[in-house]
C-alpha positions in Angstrom: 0.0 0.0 0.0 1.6 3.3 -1.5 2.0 6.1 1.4 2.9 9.8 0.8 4.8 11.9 1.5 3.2 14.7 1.3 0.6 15.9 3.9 -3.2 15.9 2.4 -4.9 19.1 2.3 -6.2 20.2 5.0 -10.2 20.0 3.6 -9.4 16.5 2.3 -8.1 15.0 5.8 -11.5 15.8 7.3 -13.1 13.0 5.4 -10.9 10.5 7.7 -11.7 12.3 10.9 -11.4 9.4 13.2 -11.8 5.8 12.6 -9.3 4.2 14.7 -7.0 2.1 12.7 -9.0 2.4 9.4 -8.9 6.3 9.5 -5.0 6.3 10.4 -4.3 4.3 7.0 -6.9 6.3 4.9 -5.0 9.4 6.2 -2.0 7.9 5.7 -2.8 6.2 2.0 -1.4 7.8 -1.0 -4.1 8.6 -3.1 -2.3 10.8 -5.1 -1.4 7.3 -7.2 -4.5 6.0 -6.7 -6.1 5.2 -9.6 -9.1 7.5 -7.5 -6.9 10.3 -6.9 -6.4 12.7 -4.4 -9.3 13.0 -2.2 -10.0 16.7 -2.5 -11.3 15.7 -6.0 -13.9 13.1 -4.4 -17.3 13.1 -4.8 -19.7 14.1 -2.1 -21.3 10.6 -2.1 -17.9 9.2 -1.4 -17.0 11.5 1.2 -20.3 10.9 2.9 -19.9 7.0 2.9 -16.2 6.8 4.4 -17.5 9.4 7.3 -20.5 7.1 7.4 -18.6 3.6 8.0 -15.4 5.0 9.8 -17.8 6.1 12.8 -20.0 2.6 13.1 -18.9 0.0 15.2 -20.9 -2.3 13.0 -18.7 -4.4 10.3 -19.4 -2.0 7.4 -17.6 -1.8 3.5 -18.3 -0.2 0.5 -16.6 -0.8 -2.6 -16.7 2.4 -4.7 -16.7 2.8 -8.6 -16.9 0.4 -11.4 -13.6 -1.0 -10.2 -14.8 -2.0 -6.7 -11.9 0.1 -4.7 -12.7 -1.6 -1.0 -13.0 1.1 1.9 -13.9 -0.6 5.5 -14.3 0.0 9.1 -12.1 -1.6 11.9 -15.2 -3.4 12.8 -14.7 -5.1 9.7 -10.8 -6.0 10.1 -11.3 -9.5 11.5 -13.2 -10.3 8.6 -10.3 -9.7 5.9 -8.0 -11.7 8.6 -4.0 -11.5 6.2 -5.4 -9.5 4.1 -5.6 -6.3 5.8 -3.9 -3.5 5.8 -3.6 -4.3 1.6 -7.2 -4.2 1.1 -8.0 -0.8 1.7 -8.5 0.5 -1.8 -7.6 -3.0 -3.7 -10.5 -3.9 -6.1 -12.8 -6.4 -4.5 -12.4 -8.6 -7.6 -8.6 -9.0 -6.4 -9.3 -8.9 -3.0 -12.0 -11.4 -2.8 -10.3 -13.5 -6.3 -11.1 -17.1 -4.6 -14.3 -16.0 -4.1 -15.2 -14.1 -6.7 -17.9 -16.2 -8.8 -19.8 -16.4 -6.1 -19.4 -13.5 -4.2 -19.8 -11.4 -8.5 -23.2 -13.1 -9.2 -24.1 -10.9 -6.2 -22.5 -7.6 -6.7 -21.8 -7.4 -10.5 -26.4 -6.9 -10.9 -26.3 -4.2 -8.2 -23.7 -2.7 -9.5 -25.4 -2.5 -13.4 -29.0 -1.3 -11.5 -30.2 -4.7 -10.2 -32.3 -4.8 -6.9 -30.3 -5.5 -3.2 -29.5 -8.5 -1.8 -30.0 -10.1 1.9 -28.7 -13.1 2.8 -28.5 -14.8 6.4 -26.0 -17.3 7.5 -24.6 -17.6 3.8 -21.6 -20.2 3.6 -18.5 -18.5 1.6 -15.2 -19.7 1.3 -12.7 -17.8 1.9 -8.6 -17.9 1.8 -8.2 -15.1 5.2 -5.7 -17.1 7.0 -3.6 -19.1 4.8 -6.0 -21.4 4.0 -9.6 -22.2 1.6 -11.7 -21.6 5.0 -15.3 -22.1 5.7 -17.3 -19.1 7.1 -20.8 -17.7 6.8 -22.3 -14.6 6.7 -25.2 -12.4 7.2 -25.4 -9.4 5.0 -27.0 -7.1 2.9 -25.8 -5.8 -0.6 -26.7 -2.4 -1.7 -26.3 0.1 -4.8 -23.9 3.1 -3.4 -24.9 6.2 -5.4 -22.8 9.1 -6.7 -23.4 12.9 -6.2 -25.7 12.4 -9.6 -27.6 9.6 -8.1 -26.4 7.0 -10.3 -24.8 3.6 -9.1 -20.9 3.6 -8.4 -20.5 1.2 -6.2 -22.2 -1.7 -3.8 -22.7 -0.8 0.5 -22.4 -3.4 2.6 -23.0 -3.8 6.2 -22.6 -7.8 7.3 -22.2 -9.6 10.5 -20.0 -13.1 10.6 -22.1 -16.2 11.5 -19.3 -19.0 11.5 -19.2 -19.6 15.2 -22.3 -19.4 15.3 -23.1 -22.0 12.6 -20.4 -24.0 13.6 -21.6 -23.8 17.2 -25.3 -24.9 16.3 -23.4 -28.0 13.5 -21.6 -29.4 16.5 -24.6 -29.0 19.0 -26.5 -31.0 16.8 -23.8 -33.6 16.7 -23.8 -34.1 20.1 -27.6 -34.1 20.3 -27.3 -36.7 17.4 -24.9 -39.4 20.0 -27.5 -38.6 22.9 -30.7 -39.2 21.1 -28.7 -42.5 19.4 -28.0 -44.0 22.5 -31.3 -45.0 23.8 -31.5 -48.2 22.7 -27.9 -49.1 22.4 -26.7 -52.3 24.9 -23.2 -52.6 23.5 -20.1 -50.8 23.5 -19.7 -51.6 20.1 -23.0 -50.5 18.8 -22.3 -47.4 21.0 -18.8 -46.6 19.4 -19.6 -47.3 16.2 -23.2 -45.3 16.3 -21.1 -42.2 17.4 -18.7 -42.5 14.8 -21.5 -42.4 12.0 -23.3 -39.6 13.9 -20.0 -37.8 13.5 -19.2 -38.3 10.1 -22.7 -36.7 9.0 -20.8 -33.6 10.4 -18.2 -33.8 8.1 -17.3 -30.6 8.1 -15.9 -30.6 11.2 -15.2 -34.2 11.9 -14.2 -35.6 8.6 -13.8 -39.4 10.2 -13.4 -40.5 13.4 -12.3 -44.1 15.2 -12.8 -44.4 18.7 -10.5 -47.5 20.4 -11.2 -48.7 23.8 -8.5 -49.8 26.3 -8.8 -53.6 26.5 -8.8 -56.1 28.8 -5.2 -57.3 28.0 -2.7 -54.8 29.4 -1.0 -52.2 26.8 -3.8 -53.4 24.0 -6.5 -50.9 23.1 -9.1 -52.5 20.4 -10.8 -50.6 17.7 -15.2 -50.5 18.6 -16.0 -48.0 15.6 -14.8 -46.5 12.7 -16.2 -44.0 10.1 -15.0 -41.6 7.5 -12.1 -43.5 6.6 -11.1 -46.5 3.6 -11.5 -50.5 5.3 -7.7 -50.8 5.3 -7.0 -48.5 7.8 -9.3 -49.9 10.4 -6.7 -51.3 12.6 -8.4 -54.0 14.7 -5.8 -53.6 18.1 -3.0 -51.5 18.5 -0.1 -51.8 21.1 0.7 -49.0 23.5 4.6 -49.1 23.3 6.7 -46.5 23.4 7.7 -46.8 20.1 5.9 -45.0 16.9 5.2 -47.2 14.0 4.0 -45.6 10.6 0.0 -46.1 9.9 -0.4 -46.9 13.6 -1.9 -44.2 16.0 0.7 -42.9 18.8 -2.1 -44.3 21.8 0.7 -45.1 24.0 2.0 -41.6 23.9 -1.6 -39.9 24.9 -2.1 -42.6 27.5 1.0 -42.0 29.0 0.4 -37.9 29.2 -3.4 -38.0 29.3 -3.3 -35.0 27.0 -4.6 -34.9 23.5 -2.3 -34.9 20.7 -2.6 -33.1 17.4 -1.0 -35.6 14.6 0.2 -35.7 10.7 -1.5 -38.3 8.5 -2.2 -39.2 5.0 -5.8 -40.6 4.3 -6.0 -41.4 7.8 -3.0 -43.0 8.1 -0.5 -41.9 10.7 3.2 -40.4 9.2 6.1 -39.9 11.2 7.2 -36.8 9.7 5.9 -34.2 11.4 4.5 -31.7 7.4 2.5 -34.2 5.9 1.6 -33.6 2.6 -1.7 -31.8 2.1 -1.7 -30.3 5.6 -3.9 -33.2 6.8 -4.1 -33.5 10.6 -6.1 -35.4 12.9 -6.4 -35.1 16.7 -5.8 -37.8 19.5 -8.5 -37.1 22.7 -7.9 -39.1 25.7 -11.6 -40.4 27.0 -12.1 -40.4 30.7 -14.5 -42.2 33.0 -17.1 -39.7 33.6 -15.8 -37.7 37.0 -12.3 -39.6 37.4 -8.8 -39.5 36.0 -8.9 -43.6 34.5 -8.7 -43.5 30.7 -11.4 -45.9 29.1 -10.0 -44.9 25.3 -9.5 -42.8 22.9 -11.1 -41.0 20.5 -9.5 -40.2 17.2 -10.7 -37.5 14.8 -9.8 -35.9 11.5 -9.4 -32.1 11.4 -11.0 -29.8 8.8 -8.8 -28.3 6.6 -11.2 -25.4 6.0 -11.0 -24.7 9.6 -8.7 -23.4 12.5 -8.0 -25.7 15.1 -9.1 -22.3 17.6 -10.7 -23.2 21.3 -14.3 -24.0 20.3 -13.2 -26.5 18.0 -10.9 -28.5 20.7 -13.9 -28.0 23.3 -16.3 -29.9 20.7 -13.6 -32.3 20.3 -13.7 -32.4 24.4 -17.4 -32.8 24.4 -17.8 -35.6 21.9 -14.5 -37.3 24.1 -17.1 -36.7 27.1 -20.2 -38.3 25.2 -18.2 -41.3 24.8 -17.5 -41.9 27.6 -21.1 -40.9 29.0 -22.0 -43.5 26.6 -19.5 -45.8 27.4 -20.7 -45.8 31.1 -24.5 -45.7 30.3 -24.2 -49.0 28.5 -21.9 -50.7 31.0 -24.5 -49.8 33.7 -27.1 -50.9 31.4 -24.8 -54.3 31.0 -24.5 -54.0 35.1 -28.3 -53.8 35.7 -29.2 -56.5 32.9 -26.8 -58.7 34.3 -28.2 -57.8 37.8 -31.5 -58.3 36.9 -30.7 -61.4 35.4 -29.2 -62.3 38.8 -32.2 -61.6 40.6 -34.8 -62.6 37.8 -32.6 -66.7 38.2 -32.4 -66.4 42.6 -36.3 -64.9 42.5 -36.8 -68.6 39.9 -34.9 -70.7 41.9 -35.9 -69.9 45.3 -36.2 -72.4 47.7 -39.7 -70.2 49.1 -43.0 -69.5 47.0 -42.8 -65.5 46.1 -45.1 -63.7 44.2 -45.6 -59.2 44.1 -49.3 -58.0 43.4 -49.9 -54.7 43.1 -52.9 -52.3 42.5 -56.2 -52.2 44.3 -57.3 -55.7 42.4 -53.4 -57.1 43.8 -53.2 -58.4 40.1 -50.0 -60.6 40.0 -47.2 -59.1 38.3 -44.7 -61.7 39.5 -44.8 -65.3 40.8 -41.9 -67.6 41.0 -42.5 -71.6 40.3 -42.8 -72.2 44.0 -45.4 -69.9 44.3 -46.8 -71.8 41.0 -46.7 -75.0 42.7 -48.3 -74.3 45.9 -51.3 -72.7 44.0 -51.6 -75.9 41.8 -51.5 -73.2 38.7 -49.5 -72.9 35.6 -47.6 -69.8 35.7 -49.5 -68.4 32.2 -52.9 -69.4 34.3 -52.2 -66.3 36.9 -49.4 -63.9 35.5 -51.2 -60.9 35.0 -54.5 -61.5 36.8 -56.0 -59.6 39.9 -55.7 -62.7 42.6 -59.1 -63.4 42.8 -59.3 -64.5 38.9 -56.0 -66.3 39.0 -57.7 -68.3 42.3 -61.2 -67.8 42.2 -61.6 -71.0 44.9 -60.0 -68.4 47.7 -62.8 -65.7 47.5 -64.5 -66.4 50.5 -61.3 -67.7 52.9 -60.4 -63.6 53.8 -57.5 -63.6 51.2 -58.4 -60.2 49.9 -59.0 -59.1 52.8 -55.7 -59.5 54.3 -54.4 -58.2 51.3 -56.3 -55.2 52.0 -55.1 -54.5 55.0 -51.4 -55.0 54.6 -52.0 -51.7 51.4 -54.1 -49.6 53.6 -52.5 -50.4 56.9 -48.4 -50.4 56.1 -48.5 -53.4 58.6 -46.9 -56.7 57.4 -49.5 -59.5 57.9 -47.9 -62.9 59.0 -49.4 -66.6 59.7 -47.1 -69.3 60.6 -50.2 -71.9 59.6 -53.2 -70.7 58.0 -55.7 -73.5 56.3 -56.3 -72.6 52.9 -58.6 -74.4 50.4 -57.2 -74.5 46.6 -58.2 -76.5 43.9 -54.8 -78.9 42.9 -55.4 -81.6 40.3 -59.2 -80.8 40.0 -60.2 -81.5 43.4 -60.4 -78.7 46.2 -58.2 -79.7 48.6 -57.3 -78.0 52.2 -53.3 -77.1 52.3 -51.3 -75.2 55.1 -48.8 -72.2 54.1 -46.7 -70.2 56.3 -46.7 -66.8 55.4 -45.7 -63.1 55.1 -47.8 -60.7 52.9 -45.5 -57.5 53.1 -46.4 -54.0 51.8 -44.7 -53.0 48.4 -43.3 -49.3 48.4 -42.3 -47.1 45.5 -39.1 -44.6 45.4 -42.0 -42.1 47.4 -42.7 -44.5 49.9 -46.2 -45.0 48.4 -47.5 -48.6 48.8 -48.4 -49.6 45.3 -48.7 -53.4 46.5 -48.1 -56.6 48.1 -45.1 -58.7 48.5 -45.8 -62.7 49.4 -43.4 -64.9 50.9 -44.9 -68.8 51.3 -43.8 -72.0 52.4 -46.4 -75.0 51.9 -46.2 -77.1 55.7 -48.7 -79.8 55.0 -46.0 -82.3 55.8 -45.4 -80.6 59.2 -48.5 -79.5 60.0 -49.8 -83.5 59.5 -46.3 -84.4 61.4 -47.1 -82.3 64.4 -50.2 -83.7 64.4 -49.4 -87.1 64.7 -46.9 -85.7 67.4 -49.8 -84.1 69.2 -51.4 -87.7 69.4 -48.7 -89.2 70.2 -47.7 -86.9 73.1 -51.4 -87.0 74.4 -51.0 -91.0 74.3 -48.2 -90.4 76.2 -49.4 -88.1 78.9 -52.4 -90.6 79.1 -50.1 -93.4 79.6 -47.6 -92.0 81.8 -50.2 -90.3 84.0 -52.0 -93.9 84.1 -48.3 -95.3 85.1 -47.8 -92.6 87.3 -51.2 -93.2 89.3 -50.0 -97.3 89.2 -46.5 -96.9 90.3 -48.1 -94.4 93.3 -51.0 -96.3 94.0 -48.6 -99.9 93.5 -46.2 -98.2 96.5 -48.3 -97.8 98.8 -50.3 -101.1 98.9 -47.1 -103.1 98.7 -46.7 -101.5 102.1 -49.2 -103.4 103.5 -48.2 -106.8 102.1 -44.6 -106.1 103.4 -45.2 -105.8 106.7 -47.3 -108.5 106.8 -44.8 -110.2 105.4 -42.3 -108.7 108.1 -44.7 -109.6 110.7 -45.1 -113.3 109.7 -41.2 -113.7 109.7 -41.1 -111.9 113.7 -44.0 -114.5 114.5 -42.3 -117.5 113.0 -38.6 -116.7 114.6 -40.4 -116.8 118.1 -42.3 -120.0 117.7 -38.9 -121.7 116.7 -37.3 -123.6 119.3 -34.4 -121.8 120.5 -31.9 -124.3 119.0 -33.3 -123.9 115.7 -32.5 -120.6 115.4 -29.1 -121.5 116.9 -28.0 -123.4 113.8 -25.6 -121.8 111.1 -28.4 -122.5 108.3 -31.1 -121.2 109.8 -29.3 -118.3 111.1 -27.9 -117.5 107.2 -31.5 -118.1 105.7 -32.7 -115.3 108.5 -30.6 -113.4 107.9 -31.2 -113.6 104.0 -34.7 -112.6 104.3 -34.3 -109.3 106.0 -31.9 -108.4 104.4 -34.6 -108.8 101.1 -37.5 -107.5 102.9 -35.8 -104.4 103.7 -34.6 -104.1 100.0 -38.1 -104.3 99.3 -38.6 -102.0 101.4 -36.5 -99.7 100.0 -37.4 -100.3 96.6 -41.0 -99.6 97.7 -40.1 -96.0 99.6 -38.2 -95.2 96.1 -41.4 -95.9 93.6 -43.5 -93.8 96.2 -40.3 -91.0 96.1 -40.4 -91.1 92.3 -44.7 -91.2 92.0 -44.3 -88.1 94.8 -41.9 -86.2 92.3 -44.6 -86.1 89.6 -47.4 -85.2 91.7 -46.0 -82.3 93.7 -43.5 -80.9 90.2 -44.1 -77.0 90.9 -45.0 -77.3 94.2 -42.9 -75.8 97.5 -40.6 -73.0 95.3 -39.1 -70.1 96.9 -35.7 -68.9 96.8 -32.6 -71.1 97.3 -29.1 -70.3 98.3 -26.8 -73.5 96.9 -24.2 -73.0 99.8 -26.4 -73.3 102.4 -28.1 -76.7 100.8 -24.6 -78.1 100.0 -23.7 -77.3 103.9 -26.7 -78.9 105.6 -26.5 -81.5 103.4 -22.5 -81.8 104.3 -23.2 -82.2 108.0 -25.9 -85.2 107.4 -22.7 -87.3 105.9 -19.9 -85.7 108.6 -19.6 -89.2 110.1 -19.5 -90.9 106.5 -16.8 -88.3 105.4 -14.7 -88.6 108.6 -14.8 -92.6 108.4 -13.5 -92.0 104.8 -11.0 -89.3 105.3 -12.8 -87.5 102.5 -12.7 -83.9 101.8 -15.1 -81.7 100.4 -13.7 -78.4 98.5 -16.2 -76.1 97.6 -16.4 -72.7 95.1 -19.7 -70.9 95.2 -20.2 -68.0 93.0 -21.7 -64.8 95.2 -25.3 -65.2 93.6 -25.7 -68.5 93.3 -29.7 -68.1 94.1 -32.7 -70.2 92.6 -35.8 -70.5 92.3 -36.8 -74.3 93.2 -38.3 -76.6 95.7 -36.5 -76.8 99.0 -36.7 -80.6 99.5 -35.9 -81.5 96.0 -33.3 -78.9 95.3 -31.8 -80.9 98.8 -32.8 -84.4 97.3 -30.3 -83.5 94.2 -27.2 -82.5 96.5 -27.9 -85.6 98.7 -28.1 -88.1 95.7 -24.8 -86.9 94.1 -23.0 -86.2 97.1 -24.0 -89.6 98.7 -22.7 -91.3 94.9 -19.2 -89.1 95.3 -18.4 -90.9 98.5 -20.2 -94.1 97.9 -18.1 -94.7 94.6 -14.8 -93.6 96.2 -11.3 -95.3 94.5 -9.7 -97.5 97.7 -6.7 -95.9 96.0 -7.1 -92.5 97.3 -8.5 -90.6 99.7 -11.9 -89.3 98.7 -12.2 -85.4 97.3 -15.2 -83.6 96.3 -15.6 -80.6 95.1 -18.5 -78.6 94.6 -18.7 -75.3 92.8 -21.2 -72.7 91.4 -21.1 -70.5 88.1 -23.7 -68.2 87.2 -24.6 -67.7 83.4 -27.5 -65.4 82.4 -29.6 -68.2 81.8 -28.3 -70.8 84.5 -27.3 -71.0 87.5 -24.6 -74.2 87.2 -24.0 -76.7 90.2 -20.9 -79.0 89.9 -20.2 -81.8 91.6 -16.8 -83.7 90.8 -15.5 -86.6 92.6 -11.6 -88.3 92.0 -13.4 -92.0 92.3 -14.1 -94.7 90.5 -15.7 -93.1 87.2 -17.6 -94.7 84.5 -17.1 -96.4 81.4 -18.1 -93.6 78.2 -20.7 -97.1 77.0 -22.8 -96.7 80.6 -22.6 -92.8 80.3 -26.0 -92.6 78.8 -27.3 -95.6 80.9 -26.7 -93.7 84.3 -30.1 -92.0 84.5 -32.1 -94.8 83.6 -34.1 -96.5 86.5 -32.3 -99.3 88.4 -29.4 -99.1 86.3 -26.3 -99.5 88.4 -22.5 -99.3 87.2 -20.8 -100.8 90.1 -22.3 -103.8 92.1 -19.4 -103.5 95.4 -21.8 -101.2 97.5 -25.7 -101.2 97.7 -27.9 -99.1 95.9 -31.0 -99.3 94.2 -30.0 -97.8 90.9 -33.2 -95.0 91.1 -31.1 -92.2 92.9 -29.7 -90.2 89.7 -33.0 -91.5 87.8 -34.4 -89.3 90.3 -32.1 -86.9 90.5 -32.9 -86.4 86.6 -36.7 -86.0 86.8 -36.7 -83.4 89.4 -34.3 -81.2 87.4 -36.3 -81.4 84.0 -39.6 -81.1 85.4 -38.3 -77.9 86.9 -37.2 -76.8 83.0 -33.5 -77.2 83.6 -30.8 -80.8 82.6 -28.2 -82.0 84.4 -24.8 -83.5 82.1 -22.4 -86.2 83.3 -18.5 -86.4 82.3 -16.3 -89.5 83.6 -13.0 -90.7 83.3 -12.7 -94.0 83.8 -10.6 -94.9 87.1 -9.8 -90.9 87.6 -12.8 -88.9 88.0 -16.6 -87.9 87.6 -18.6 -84.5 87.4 -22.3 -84.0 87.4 -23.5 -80.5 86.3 -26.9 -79.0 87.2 -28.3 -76.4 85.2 -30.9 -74.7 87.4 -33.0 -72.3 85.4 -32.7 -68.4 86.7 
């Protein structure tokens, strides 16, 4: 652009008045060479048209005379991007060459008298930066008139729409991948959908691959491709350090988590860095949605009609970001299927009958083969049906009704064994279920229906039953036993002493010699000893018949110590003549709740067995000790005697069993001992060595 020299009149440099940049250079232009001439010569029209666009703000030009000299604002300056400051007063058919047979079907008619022209977001390529680039426009054309009011030139006030076009174009994209991905399960249906979304937008995506890291370390496989020739769809590529030609550099983005701008020729990565053509693509590391772990990478071609300028690299961001949203929607989608898959096979196979109604009619939506099976119905038969049409038979057994209840109430209805009557294999038959009818709650809390839980117990219900019989039998036949065994002790008492009696009258009608002999003597002596084993046997049956009669009877508060020390004293002379010695441990509330005489009758019976079934070996030790458990309070009684064989272990409680023969006893003591402590709730255990010790333990209830 020529400057002069020489300063411009002084009338001439008030046409530039202001302008900011534009006004400096048209002050500054020489016109003199100008093909226009020195300003002073202008026309008014001219004049009146620079003022006019030097003092907007709006992006204004005019080019001015058959020529098309371009004069512009420095609102306009961005528009002519390189080639400013040389426009100013370069012909619009130079300045605008590469753009000329569009750009001349518009002005050439205005300029020869045709009508204006509007258009709005008009695309026009144009070379600005280097480079053929896409923008759009919104503008108007019209006729510039001279001081005669003929046509010399064509006004212009525009406005550029390319971010704005390219901002709606890529908005759409992204509006594309999210209304695509509804019905997508796959991640290869996802990547591959988004890649022929993208490559509809051409213009700014001119193909796209998208690889996903896989499962085998430093491999990343390819799950869509579009845009680009078969032979370049690369199925896996490594992530090694090293750059191969027509592979992708993955490792290197994985490694800095950064996107990378890259050479290639027809999609094909080159390891020099000016490929031929000026084709680049771009490398953008895909993140799981709100962490730092890469899932892939998305690979994209770059326009060559466009600069690579921020908005572009955030679209590039926000398709990376899709992906990924993608990528996690469908593994979630995977993560529920699977789930529900999960629970669809645990709610088949479980080992209970379940079924979910729901609505006011508690139609079932859901009922599991157990279910099925305790109905007696095929599953087609009542899927879908309000209860009382899947089972009509149960209308009048209070079904509904508790059905209602558990939706209006909140309250969980359960039986443990409700008769029901059901129709199974055509006949109406009565069948016993255990079960739960729970309320079903939406995400609100809102009951919307019933949960059933059921387990059939016709096996248990007729096995109690039998048990119920059985047990009455049993209380009939013990009670019968009971009343023979008390009734049987205490009319053998009569019989004995008669017995007794005869025997005293006999021995004194015998001459005194008689009784003197050895035989006669022995045989006496024989039969008192059995009568008074009789005897005893018979005060034991009425001891044992007395235990079952009076269970329950005589409680009040017991203090272990004290029983164990009276009881102590009533076997002094016994424990001296052995040289025995009793230990004893008593926790400091050993207290129960038990009959004074029989809580006494079991520390007599298994003290009296400690000493009684001493080793000759040793002198005798016993030693008793308390514990205290919430539940129990635990007596212990252990002994260093004789002990008992493990095989008689579970014989000791039996009636008129005895384990050693050397000493007398009538084998009912610990069968005693056994029935008082059950029929007061509580057990009693026995542990033995054989030849080194025994220990009974009492559990007395608290």
């Amino acid at each position: 652009m020529p400057i002069s020299n020489n300063s411009i009149t002084q009338d001439a440099s008030t046409i530039f008045l202001g302008g900011g940049e534009m006004g400096a250079l048209m002050r500054a232009y020489d016109w003199d060479s100008h093909s226009l001439g020195n300003p002073k010569s202008w026309p008014e029209s001219l004049k009146s048209n620079i003022r006019l666009i030097l003092h907007s703000r709006f992006p204004m030009f005019f080019w001015w005379s058959k020529e098309l000299y371009a004069f512009h604002n420095d609102a306009y300056l961005p528009a002519l991007g390189e080639k400013h400051p040389a426009a100013l007063g370069t012909s619009a058919r130079v300045l605008w060459a590469e753009a000329w047979e569009q750009l001349g079907q518009i002005a050439e008619p205005i300029l020869n008298g045709g009508a204006p022209f509007y258009a709005q977001g008009l695309y026009i390529p144009l070379k600005r930066k280097g480079f053929m680039e896409d923008t759009y426009w919104t503008f108007s054309y019209s006729p510039a008139f001279d001081d005669e009011g003929g046509v010399n030139g064509i006004f212009c006030a525009c406005y550029e729409e390319t971010m704005t076009v390219l901002g709606q174009r890529r908005l759409k994209s992204l509006k594309d991948i999210s209304e695509s991905m509804a019905q997508i399960q796959t991640l290869e249906d996802a990547c591959q959908t988004i890649c022929d979304v993208l490559v509809q937008n051409a213009g700014d995506v001119p193909f796209s691959q998208i690889y996903l890291l896989s499962e085998k370390e430093g491999e990343a496989r390819l799950l869509g491709q579009a845009g680009l020739p078969a032979q370049h769809a690369v199925p896996f590529l490594l992530l090694t350090e090293e750059l191969q030609k027509g592979h992708w550099p993955l490792g290197s983005v994985l490694r800095s988590k950064q996107k990378e701008i890259i050479p290639h020729t027809n999609g094909a990565f080159v390891l020099d860095r000016q490929p031929a053509g000026g084709e680049w693509a771009v490398i953008v590391p895909v993140f799981r949605p709100g962490q730092d772990d890469l899932l892939g990478f998305f690979v994209a071609g770059l326009s060559n009609k466009l600069e690579y300028d921020l908005p572009y690299q955030d679209f590039h961001e926000l398709v990376a970001g899709q992906i990924a949203t993608s990528i996690a929607s469908v593994q979630a989608q995977a993560e529920t299927a699977r789930r529900q898959a999960y629970l669809t096979e645990l709610f088949q196979q479980a080992p209970v009958a379940i079924c979910i109604m729901s609505g006011p009619d508690h139609v079932i939506d859901l009922a599991n083969p157990g279910i099925c099976e305790l109905w007696g119905k095929r599953h087609e038969d009542v899927i879908g049906k309000p209860i009382l049409e899947a089972i009509p038979e149960v209308r009048d057994q209070g079904i509904k009704e508790l059905l209602d209840g558990v939706v209006h109430t909140g309250i969980p209805y359960v039986n443990n064994e409700l008769p029901v009557r059901l129709v199974r294999n055509g006949v109406l038959e009565k069948v016993y279920f255990s079960f739960v009818y729970h309320p079903l709650r939406d995400a609100a809390g809102t009951i919307i229906g019933v949960i059933a839980i059921a387990i059939g117990i016709d096996e248990q219900v007729e096995a109690r039953h039998q048990i119920e019989a059985k047990n009455r039998e049993l209380l009939a036949i013990n009670a019968d036993l009971d009343n023979f065994v008390y009734s049987a002790s205490h009319d053998l008492r009569a019989p004995i002493s008669n017995i007794e009696g005869l025997i005293e009258a006999l021995l004194q009608d015998l001459p005194p010699e008689t009784l003197q002999r050895e035989v006669v003597s022995h045989v006496v002596h024989l039969i008192h000893g059995s009568v008074e084993r009789f005897k005893r046997t018979v005060s034991d049956l009425t001891e044992v018949a007395k235990i079952q009669r009076e269970a329950g009877e005589d409680i009040s508060s017991i203090n272990l110590e004290e029983v164990v020390s009276e009881v102590c004293l009533d076997f002094k002379s016994v424990i001296e003549k052995a040289g025995a010695q009793v230990v004893t441990d008593f926790s400091s509330n050993a207290l129960i709740q038990f009959s004074t005489k029989n809580v006494r009758s079991i520390v007599y019976n298994l003290i009296s067995n400690g000493l009684k079934y001493r080793s000759a070996d040793r002198a005798p030790i016993l030693h008793i000790s308390t514990e205290t458990t919430p539940e129990h309070v635990i007596l212990y009684v252990r002994d260093n005697g004789l002990g008992i064989k493990p095989s008689d272990l579970s014989k000791i409680f039996s009636m008129f069993k005895r384990m050693h023969d050397h000493v007398e006893g009538t084998g009912i003591g610990l069968y005693i001992v056994k029935r008082i402590v059950e029929n007061a709730g509580g057990k009693i255990e026995v542990e033995s060595q054989v030849g080194q010790s025994t220990t009974f333990k009492v559990y007395f209830k608290r």
